[in-house]
N, C-alpha and C positions, 0 to 999 in steps of 0.2 A: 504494500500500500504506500501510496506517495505521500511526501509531507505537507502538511497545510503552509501555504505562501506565509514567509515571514513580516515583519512590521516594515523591514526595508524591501520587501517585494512589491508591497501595495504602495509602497513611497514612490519606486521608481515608475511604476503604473501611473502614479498620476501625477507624476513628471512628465509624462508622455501624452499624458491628459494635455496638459497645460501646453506642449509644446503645440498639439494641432490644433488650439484654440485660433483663429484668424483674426487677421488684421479687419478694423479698425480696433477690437476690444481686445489683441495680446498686449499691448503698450500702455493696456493700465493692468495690469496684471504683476507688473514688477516689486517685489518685495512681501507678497503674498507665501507666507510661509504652509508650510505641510505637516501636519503632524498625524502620525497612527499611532492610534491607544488601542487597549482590545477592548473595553467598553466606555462607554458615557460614565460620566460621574453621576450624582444624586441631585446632584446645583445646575448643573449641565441638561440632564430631565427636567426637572421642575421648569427650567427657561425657556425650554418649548411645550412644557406641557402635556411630557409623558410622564410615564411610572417605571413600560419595562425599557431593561438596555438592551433587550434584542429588537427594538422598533427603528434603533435611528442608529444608522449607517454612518453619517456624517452631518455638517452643523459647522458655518460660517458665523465667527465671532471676530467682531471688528466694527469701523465705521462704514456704513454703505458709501457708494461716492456721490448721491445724492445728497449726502449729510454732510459734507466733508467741506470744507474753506478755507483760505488761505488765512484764515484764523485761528484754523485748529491746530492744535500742539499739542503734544505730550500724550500722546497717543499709543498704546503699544502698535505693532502691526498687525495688521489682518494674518488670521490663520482658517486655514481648514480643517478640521478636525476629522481624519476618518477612525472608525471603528470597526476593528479587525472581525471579530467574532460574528457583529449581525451581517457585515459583507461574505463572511467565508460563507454564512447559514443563508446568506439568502442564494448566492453562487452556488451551493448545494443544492439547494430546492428548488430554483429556476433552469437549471442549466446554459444562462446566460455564462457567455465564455467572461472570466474576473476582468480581463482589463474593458469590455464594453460598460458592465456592471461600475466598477471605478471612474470610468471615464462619464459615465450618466452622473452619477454623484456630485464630481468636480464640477461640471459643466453646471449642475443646479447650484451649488453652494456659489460659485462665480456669479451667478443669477441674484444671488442676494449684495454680492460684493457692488453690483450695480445695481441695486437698488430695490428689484423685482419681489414681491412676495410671494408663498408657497402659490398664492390663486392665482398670481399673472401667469406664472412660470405652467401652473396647469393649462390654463387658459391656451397659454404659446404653444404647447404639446399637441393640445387639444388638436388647434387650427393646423396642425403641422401635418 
């Protein structure tokens, strides 16, 4: 039996997320940091308004760039936060191949990094 992808496997996935992101929105993308945990915290739930940590995959914390001004300072950076265990479980049980699975992730948390909420972004899918 094979091993389950490590924290830097699904890193480099969505490094690879981010590199076929296109122009005009890769050029605000820069300093957008990545992080893989293998669950949510309890503070991290509550902010979106879950219970369990196998519902949320990943989770954009940061200023949106609608928020953002050249007044704003002292900000830490924007991160993406994915979550190893509900990606591996959902990659299990859908048999979407991991890096589409990752790559749908990034592309929505980016969605918020510009500004979008979970309804536009459904909205945009929808129409798509």
């Amino acid at each position: 039996m094979a091993k389950a992808p490590d924290a830097a496997a699904l890193e480099a996935l969505a490094h690879e997320a981010f590199a076929r992101i296109p122009e005009p929105f890769a050029r605000h993308l820069e300093g957008i940091r990545v992080l893989v945990e293998e669950f949510a915290d309890d503070e991290t739930l509550a902010a979106v308004g879950l219970n369990d940590p196998w519902e949320l995959s990943g989770v954009y914390q940061g200023y949106a760039m609608d928020k953002e001004s050249v007044w704003s300072s002292g900000h830490m950076p924007p991160v993406i936060r994915l979550f190893r265990q509900p990606l591996l479980a959902e990659w299990c049980e859908t048999g979407v191949a991991l890096g589409d699975l990752v790559t749908h992730v990034v592309v929505h948390e980016v969605g918020h990094h510009f500004g979008l909420t979970d309804e536009q972004m459904h909205a945009l899918e929808a129409g798509a």
